[in-house]
Backbone as a chain_set.jsonl record, in Angstrom:
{"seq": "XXXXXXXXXXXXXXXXXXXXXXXXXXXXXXXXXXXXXXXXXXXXXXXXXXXXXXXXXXXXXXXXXXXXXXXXXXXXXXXXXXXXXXXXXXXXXXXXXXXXXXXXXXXXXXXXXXXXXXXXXXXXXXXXXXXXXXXXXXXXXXXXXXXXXXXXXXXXXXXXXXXX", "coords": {"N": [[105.964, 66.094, 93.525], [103.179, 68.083, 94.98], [102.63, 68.593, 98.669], [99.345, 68.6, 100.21], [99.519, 70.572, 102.091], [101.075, 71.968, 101.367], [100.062, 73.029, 99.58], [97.665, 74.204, 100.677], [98.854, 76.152, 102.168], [100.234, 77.815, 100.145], [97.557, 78.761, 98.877], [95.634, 80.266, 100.707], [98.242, 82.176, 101.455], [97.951, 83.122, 98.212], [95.589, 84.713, 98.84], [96.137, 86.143, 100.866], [97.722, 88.447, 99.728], [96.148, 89.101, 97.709], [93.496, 90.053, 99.419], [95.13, 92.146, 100.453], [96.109, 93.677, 98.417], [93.378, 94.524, 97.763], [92.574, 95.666, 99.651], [94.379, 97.948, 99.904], [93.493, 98.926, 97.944], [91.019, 100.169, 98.04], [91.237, 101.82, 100.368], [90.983, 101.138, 102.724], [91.796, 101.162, 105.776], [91.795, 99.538, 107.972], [91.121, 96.751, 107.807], [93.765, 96.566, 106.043], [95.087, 97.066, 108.609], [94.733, 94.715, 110.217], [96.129, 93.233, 108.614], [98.574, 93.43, 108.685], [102.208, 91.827, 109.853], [102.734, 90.569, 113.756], [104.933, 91.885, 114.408], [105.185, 94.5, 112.798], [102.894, 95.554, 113.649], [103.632, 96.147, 116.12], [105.398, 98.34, 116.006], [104.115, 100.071, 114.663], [102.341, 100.53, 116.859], [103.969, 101.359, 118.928], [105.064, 103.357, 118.554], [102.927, 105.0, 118.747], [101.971, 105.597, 121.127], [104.432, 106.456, 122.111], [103.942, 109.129, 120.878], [101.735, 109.872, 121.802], [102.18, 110.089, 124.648], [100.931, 110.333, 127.37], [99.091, 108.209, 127.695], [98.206, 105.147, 128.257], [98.665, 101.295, 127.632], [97.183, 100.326, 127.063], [95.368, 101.652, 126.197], [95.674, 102.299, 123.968], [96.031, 99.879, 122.404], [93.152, 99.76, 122.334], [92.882, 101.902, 120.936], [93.625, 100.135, 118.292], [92.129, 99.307, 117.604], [90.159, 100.849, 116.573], [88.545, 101.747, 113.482], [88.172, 104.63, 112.683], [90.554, 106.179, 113.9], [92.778, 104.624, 113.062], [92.574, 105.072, 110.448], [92.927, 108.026, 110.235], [95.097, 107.821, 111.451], [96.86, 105.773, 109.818], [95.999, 106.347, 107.219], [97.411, 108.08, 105.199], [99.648, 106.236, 104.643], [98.771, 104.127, 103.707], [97.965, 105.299, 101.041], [99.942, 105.971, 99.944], [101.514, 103.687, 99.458], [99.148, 102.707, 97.599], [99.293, 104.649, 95.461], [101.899, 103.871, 94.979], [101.457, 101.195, 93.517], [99.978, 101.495, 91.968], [99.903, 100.277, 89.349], [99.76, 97.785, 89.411], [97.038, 97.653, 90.826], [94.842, 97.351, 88.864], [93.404, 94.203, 87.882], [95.345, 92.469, 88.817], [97.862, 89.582, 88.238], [98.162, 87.783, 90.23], [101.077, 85.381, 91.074], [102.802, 82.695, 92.216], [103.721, 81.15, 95.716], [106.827, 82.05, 96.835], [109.164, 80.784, 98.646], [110.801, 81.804, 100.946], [112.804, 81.084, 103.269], [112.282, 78.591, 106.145], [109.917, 80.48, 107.39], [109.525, 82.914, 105.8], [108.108, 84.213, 103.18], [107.385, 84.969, 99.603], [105.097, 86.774, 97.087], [104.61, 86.668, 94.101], [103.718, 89.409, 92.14], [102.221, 90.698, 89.243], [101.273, 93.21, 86.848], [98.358, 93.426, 84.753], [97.568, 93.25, 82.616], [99.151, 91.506, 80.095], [100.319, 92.233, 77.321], [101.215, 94.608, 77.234], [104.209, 96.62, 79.106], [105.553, 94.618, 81.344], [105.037, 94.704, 84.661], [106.344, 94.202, 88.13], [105.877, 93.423, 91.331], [106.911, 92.742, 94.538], [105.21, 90.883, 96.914], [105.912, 90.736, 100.374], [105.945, 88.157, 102.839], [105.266, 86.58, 105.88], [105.021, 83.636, 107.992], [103.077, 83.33, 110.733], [101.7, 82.737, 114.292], [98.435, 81.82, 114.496], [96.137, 83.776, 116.478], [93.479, 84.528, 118.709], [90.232, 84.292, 117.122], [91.121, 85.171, 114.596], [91.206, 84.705, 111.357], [93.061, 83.266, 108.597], [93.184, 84.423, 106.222], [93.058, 87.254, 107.464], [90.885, 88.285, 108.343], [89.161, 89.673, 111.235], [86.834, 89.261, 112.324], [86.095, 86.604, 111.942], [85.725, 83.372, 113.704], [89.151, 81.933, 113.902], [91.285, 79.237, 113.887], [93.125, 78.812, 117.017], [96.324, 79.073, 117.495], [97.079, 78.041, 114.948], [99.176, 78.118, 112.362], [99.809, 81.2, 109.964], [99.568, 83.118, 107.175], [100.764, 86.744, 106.792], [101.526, 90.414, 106.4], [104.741, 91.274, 105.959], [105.174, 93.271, 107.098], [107.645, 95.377, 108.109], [109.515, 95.144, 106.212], [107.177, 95.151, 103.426], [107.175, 98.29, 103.294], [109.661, 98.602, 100.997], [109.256, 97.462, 99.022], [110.057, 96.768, 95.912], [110.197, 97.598, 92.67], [110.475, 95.533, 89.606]], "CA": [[104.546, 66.225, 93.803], [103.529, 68.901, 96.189], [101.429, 68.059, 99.079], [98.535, 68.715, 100.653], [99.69, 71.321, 103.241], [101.744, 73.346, 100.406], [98.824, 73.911, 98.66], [96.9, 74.926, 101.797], [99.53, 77.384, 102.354], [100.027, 79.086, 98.389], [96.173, 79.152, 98.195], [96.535, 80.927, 101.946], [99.12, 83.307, 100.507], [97.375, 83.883, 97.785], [94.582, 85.107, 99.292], [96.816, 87.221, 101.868], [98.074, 88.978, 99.137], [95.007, 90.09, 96.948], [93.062, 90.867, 100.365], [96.079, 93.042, 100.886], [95.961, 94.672, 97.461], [91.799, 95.5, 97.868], [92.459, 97.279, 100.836], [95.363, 99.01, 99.572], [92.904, 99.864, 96.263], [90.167, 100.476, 98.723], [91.748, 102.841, 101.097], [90.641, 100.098, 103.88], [92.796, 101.066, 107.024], [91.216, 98.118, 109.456], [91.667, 95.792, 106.78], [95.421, 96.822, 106.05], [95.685, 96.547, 110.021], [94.736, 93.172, 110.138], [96.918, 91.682, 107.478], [100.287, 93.353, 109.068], [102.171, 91.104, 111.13], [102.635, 90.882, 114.779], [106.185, 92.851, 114.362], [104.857, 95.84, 111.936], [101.888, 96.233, 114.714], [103.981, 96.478, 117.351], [106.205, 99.073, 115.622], [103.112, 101.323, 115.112], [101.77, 100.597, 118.544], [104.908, 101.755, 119.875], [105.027, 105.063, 117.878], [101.299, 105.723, 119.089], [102.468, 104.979, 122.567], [105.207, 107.512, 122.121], [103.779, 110.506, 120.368], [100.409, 110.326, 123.08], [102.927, 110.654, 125.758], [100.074, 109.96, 129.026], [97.907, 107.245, 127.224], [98.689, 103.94, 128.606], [99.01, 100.462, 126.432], [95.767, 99.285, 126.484], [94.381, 102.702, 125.553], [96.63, 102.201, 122.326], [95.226, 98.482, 121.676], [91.813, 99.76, 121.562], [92.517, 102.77, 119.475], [94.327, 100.184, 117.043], [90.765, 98.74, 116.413], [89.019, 101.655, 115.958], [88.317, 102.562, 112.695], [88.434, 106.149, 112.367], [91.392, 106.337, 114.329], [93.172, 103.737, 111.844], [92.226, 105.591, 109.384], [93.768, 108.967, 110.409], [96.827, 107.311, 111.468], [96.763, 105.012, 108.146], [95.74, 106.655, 105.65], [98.572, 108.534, 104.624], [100.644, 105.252, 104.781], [97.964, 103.24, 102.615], [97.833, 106.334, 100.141], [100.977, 106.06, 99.355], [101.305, 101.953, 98.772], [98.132, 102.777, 96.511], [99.823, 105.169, 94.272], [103.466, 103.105, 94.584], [101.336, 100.26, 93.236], [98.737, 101.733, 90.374], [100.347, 99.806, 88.201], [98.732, 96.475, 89.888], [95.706, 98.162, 91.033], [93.847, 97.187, 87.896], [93.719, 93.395, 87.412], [96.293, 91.975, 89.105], [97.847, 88.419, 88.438], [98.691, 87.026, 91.619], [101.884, 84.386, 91.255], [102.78, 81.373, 93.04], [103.81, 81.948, 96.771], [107.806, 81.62, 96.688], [109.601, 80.174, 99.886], [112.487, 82.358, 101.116], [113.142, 80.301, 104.393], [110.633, 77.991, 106.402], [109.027, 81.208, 107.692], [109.298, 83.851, 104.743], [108.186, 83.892, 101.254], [106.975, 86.679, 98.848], [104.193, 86.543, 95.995], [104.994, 87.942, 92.766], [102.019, 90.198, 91.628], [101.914, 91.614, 87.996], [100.045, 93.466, 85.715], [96.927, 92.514, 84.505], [97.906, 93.273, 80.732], [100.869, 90.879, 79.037], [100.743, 92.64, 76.295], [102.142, 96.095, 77.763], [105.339, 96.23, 79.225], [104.866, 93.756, 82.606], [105.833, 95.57, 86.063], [105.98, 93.15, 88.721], [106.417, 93.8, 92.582], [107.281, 91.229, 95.708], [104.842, 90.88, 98.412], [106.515, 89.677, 101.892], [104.818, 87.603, 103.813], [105.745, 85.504, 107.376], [104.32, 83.125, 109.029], [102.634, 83.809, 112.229], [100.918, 81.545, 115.077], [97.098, 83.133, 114.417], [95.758, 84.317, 117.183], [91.505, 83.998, 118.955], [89.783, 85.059, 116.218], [91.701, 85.531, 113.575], [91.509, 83.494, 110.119], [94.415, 83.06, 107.674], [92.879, 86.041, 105.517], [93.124, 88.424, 108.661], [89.628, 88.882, 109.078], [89.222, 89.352, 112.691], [85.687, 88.863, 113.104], [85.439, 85.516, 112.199], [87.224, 82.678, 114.609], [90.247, 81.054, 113.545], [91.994, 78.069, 114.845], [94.137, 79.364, 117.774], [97.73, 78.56, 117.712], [97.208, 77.462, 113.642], [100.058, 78.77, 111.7], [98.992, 81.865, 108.76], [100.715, 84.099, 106.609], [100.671, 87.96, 107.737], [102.174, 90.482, 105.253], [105.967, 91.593, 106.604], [105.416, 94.887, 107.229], [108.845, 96.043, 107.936], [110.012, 94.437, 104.25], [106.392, 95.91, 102.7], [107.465, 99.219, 103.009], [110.228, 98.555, 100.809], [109.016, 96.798, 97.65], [110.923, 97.102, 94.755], [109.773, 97.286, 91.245], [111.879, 94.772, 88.747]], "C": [[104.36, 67.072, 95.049], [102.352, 68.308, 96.685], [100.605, 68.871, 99.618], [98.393, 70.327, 101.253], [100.64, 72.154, 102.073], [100.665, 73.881, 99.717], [97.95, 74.877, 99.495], [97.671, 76.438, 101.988], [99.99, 78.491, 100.781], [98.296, 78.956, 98.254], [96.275, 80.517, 99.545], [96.9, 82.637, 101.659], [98.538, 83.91, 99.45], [96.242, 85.116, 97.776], [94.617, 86.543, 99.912], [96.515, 88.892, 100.534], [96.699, 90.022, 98.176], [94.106, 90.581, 98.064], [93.69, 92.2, 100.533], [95.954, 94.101, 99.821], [94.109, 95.044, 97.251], [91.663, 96.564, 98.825], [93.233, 98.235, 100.788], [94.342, 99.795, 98.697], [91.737, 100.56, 97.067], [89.748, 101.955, 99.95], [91.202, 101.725, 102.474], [91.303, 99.994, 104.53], [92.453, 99.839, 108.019], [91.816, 97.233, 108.669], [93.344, 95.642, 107.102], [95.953, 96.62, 107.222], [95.677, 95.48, 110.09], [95.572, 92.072, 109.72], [98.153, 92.083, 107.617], [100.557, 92.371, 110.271], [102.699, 91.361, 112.438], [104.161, 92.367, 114.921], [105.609, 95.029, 113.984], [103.385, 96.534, 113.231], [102.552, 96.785, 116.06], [104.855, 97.737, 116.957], [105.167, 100.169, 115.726], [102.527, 101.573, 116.237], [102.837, 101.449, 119.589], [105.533, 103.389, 119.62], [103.896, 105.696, 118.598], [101.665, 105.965, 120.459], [103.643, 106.084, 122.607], [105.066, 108.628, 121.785], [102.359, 110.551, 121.48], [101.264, 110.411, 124.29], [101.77, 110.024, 127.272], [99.161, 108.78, 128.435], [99.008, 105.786, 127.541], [98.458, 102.647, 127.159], [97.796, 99.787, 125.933], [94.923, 100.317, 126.215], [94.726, 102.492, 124.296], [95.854, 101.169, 121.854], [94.032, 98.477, 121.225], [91.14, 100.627, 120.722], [92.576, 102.403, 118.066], [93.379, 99.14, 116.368], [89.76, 99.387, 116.239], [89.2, 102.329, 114.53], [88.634, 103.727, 111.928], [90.086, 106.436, 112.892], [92.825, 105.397, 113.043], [92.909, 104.372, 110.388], [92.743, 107.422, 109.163], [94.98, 108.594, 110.777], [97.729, 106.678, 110.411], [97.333, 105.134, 107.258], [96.889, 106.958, 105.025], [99.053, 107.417, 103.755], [99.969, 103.986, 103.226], [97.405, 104.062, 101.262], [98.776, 106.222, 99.596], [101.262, 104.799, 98.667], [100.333, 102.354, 97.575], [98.638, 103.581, 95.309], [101.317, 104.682, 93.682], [102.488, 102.05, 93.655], [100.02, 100.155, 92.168], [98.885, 101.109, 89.691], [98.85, 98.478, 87.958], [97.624, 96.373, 90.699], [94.363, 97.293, 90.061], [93.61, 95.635, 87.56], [94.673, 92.819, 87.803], [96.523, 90.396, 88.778], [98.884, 88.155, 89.359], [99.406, 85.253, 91.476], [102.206, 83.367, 92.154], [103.884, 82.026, 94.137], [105.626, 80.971, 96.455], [108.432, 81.813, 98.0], [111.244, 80.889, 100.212], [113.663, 81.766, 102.199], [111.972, 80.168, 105.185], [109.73, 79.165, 106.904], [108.946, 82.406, 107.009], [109.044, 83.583, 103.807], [107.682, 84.993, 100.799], [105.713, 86.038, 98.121], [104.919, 87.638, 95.142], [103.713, 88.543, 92.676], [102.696, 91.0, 89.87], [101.087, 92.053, 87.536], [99.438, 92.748, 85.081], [97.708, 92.403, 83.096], [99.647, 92.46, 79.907], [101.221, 91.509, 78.37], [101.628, 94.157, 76.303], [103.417, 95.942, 78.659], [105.062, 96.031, 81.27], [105.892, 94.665, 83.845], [105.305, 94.553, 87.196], [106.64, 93.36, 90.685], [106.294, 91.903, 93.356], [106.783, 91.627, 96.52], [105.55, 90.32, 99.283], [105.669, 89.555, 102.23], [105.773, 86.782, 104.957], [104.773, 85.042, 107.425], [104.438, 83.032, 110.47], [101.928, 82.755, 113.101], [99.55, 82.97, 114.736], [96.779, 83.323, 115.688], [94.312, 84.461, 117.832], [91.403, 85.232, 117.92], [90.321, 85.388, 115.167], [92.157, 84.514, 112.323], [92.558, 83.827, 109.739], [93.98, 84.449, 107.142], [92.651, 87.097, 106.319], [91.914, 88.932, 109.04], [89.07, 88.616, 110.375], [87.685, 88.906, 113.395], [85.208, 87.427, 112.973], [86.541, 84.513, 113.244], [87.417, 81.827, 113.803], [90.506, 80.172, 114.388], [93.603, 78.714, 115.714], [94.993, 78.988, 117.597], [98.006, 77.555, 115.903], [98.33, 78.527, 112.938], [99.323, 79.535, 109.989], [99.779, 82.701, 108.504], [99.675, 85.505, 107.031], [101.576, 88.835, 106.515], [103.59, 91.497, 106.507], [105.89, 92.937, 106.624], [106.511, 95.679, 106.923], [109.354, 96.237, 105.937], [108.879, 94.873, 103.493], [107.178, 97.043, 102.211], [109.464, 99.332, 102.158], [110.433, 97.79, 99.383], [109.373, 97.461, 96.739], [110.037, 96.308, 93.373], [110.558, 96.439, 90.248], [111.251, 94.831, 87.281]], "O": [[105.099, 66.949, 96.026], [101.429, 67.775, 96.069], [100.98, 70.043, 99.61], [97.477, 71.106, 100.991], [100.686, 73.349, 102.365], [100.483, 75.047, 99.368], [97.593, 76.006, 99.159], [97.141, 77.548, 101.951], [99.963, 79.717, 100.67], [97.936, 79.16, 97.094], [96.899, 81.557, 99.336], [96.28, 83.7, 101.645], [98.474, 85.139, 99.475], [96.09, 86.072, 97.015], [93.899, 87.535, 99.794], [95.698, 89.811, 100.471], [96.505, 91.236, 98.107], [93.765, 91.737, 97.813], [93.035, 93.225, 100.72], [95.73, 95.27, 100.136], [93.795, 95.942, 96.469], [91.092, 97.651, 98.914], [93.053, 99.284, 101.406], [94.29, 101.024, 98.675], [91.497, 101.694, 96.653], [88.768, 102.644, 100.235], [91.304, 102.493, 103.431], [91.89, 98.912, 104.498], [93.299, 99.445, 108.822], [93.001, 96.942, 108.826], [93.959, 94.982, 107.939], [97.071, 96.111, 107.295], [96.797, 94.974, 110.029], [95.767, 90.895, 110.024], [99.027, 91.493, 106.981], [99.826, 92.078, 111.218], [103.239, 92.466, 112.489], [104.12, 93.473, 115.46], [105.662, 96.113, 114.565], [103.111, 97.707, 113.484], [102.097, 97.629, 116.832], [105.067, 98.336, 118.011], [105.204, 101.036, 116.598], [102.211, 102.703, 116.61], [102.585, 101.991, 120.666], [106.181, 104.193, 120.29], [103.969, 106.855, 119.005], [101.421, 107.151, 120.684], [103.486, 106.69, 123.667], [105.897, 109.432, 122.207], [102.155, 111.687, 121.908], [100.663, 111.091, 125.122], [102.237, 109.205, 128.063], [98.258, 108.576, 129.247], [100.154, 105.546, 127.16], [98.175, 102.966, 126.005], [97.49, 99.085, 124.969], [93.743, 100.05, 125.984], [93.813, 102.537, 123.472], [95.027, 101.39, 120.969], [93.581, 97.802, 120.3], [90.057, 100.647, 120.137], [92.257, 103.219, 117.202], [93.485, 98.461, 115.346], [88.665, 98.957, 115.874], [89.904, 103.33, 114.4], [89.199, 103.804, 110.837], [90.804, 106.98, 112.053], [93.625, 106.036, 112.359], [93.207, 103.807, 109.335], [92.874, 107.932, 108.05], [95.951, 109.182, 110.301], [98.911, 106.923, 110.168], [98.309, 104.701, 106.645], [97.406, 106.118, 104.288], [98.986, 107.43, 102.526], [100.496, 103.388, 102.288], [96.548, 103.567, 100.529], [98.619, 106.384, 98.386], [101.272, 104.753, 97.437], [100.868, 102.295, 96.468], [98.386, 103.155, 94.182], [101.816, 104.888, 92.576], [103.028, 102.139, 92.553], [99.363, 99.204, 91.746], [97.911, 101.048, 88.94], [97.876, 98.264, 87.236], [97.229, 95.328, 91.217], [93.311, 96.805, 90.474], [93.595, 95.704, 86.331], [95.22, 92.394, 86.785], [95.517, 89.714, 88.974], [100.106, 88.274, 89.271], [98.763, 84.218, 91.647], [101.448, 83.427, 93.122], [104.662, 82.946, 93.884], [105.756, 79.812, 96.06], [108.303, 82.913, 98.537], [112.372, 80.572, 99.835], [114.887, 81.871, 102.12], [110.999, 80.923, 105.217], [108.548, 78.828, 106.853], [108.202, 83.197, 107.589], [109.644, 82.647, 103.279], [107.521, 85.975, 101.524], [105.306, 84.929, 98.468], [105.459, 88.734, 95.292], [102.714, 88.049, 93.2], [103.638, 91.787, 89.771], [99.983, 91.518, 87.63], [99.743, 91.595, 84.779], [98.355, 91.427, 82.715], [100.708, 92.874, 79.44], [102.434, 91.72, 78.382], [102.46, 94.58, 75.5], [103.58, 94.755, 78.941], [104.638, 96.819, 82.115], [107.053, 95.075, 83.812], [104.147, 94.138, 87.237], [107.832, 93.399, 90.991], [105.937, 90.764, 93.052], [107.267, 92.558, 97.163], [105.922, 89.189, 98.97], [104.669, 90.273, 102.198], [106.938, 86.46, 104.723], [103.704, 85.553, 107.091], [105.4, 82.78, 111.196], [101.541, 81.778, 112.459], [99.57, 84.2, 114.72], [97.638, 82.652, 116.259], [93.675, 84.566, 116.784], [91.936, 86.334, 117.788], [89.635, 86.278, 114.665], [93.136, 83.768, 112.3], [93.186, 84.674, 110.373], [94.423, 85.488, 107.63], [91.958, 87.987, 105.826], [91.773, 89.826, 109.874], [88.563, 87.531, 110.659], [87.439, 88.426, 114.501], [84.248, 86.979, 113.6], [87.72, 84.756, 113.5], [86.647, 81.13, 113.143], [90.076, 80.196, 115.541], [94.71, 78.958, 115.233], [94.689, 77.827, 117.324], [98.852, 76.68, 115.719], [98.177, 79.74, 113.083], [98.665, 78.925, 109.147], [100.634, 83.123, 109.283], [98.498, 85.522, 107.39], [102.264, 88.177, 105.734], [103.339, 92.144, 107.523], [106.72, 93.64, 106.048], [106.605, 96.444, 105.963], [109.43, 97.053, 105.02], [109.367, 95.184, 102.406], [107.757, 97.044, 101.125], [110.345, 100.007, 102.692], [111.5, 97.587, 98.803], [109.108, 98.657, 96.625], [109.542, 95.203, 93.148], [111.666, 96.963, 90.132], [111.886, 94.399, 86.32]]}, "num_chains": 1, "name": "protein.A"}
């Protein structure tokens, strides 16, 4: 019997995950920022931070919630996921969240259509301590419960999804 707090966390996950694939289908760079986790932000923060050469760290933090800027730095990146992942663009069915160790797990995602031949990728996900402001579904404007544990999608391991 599963309890309470597993369900909280595969509904959670689920959630992560199809947020994750609207903003991929969407072209939604803020979004897509939001729902990487603390690792995959700091990796791009630290690129931005290296190719501006004189821009200090907290000029970086508040370019990496602007918008437009997120969106020229992005796009590319969320252009490409979007055409790796046409498949499950259309309809997606979003699988039960599978536990890789207490702080990793994936989602399966497949095609909408059974009847055609099923293509099925692996979201990563971690869990993260959230952060002020920040719900489970990464939307930053509403407040979350500080120091509540939420899945985040693994950035590093994203860029690396394999088709089976």
């Amino acid at each position: 019997m599963q309890n309470f707090k597993d369900d909280v966390y595969a509904q959670s996950a689920s959630d992560m995950v199809s947020t994750f694939l609207k903003a991929i289908n969407h072209g939604d760079t803020l979004a897509f920022w939001r729902l990487l986790d603390r690792q995959g932000r700091g990796y791009f923060m630290g690129m931005w931070f290296y190719a501006m050469g004189n821009a200090d760290l907290g000029s970086i933090s508040l370019l990496a919630e602007d918008e437009n800027f997120l969106r020229d730095a992005l796009g590319g990146i969320v252009s490409d996921l979007r055409r790796n992942l046409s498949d499950l663009m259309e309809n997606p069915r979003i699988g039960p969240l599978q536990y890789l160790d207490s702080q990793h797990a994936r989602v399966a995602v497949n095609s909408g259509n059974p009847e055609e031949d099923q293509v099925t990728d692996y979201i990563p996900l971690v869990l993260e301590l959230s952060s002020e402001g920040t719900t489970a579904a990464g939307n930053d404007t509403v407040k979350g419960n500080v120091g509540m544990t939420c899945w985040k999608i693994d950035t590093l391991k994203c860029f690396r999804i394999q088709k089976r």
